[in-house]
N, C-alpha and C positions, 0 to 999 in steps of 0.2 A: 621670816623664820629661818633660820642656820640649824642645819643637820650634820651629821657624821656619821658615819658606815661606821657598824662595830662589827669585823667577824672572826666566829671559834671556831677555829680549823677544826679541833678535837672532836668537838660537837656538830659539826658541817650545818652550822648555822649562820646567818645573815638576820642584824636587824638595824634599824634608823634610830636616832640618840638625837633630841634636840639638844641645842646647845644656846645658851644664855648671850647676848650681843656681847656685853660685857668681858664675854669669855672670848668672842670673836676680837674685838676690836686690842688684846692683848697677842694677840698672833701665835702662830705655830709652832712655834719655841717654847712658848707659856704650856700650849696646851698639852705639849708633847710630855713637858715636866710633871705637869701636874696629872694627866693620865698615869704615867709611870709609877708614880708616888701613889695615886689614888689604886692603882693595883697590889702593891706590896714587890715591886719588882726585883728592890735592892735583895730579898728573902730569896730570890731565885741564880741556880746556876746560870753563868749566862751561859751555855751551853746545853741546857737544860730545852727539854720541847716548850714546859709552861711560861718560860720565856717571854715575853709581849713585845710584840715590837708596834711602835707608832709612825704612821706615817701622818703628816700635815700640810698646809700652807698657808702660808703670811695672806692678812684678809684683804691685800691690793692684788693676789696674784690672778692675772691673766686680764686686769683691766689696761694694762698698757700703761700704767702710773710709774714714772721714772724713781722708780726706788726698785732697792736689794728685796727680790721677792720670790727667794729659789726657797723651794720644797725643803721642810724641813722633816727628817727622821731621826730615833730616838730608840737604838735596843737598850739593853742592857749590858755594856760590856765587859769583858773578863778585865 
C-alpha cells in the first residue's frame, strides 16, 4: 500500500491519502501535475496563501536504482 501526507497549514491538520500503484508506478512528476489540477491551482494567485504547493518522489528513489530520481516539486507559479 502507497500513502502520502496531505497537510493544511490553514487548518493545522495532517492526514494519510492512499494512493493507487498505478498512480505510483507513473512518478512524481505525474503526480505533482495531477494533484495541482485536481486542486483548481491554475484559479489561484501564485502568491496567494491558498497556493498548494506539492512535494514528491520518483517511485525508485532511495533504492539505489541508477536512474534520475531527484525529488520532484510543483507550486504554482507567477
Amino acid at each position: 500500500m502507497w500513502r502520502s501526507l496531505r497537510v493544511d497549514l490553514r487548518a493545522g491538520k495532517a492526514y494519510w491519502q492512499e494512493v493507487p500503484p498505478e498512480e505510483v508506478a507513473m512518478g512524481g512528476r505525474y503526480r505533482t501535475a495531477r494533484l495541482l489540477l485536481e486542486q483548481e491551482a491554475y484559479r489561484f494567485d501564485p502568491f496567494s496563501p491558498e497556493n498548494p504547493l506539492v512535494f514528491a518522489v520518483e517511485p525508485l528513489a532511495g533504492t539505489g536504482f541508477p536512474t534520475p530520481t531527484a525529488p520532484a516539486w510543483a507550486p504554482a507559479a507567477p
